[in-house]
C-alpha positions, -999 to +999 in steps of 0.1 A: -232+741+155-217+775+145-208+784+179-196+752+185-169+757+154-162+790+169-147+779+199-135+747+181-110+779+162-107+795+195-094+766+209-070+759+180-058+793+183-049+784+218-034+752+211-013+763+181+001+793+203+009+767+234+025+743+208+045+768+195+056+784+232+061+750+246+083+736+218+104+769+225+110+763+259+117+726+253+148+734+230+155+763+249+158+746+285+175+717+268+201+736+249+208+759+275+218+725+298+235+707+272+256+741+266+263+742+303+274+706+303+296+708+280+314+739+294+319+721+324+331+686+311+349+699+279+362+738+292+367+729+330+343+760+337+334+760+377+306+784+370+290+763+345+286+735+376+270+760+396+244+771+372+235+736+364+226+731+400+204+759+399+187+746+369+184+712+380+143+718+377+142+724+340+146+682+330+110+673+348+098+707+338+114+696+296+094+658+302+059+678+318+059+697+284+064+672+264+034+657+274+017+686+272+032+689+237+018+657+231-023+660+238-019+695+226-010+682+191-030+651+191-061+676+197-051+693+171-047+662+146-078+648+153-097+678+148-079+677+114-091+644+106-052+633+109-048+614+138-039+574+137-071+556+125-074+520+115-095+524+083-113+488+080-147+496+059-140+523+037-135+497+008-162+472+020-190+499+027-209+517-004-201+554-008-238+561+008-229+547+046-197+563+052-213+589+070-232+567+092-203+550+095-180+587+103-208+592+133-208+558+147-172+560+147-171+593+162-197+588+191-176+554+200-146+581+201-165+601+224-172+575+249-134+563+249-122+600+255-149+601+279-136+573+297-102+584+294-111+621+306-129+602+337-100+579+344-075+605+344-093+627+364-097+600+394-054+601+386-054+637+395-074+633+427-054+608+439-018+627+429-038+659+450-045+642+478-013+624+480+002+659+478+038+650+457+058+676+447+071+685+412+097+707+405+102+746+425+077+733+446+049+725+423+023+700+434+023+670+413-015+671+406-009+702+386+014+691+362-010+658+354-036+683+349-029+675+313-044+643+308-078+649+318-079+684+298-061+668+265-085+640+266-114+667+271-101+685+239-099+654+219-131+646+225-146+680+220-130+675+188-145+639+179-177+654+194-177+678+166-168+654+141-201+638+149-225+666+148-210+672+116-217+639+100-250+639+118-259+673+101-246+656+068-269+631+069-300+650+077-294+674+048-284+704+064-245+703+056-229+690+027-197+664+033 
């Protein structure tokens, strides 16, 4: 379990530097087109209408990270225990099954990311062997790479979750 939470901080390392690069390039891209934009419209600038057309990759490029911005911070919420939940039982169940009830709830997380990582890689083999293109020539495939690896992290995370409570509730952990 300790190597486990090692990587599990490796891997929010990761994410937290991704989040912060990708949020960067986000505004960046957008800021830099809305500037150019408006030089054009509002200051008649020629040149500004030239570098746009040269830049006309960075909107897919702005919506591919924001999905990417997306599963990187929903992996990171759930494995702070902050992600949307529907919290039914908390009330109804005595203080002693909440851990069963943390596990349960966390393997039938597991299967669902499962699921989701399998469906989204079956996505990304058919995007590859259609063989779409992106932006500057990326293949399409790449940038839905994202789904199946967010869905992977998530569930690492709700994995962990699990073996946590399950070590909770043989004794070996406190909650």
């Amino acid at each position: 379990m300790e190597l486990l939470q090692r990587i599990d901080k490796l891997i929010r390392r990761i994410e937290s530097g991704l989040l912060i690069l990708f949020l960067s390039l986000m505004v960046s891209l957008t800021f830099l087109r809305i500037l150019l934009r408006a030089s054009h419209v509002y200051g008649r600038l020629q040149w500004a209408d030239f570098l746009m057309g040269y830049l006309d990759w960075t909107e897919p490029m702005v919506r591919l990270l924001v999905l990417w911005v997306a599963f990187l911070g929903a992996s990171l919420l759930t494995g702070e225990s902050k992600h949307i939940k529907i919290d039914l039982m908390s009330e109804l169940l005595p203080s002693r099954c909440l851990a069963y009830r943390e596990m349960i709830l966390s393997a039938a997380c597991v299967l669902v990311a499962a699921l989701m990582v399998q469906a989204s890689l079956g996505y990304v083999r058919m995007e590859w062997s259609f063989g779409g293109r992106l932006f500057l020539g990326m293949p399409t495939w790449i940038g839905q790479v994202v789904m199946p690896v967010g869905f992977l992290l998530i569930m690492f995370r709700f994995l962990l979750r699990g073996l946590g409570q399950a070590l909770v509730l043989l004794g070996e952990r406190r909650p």
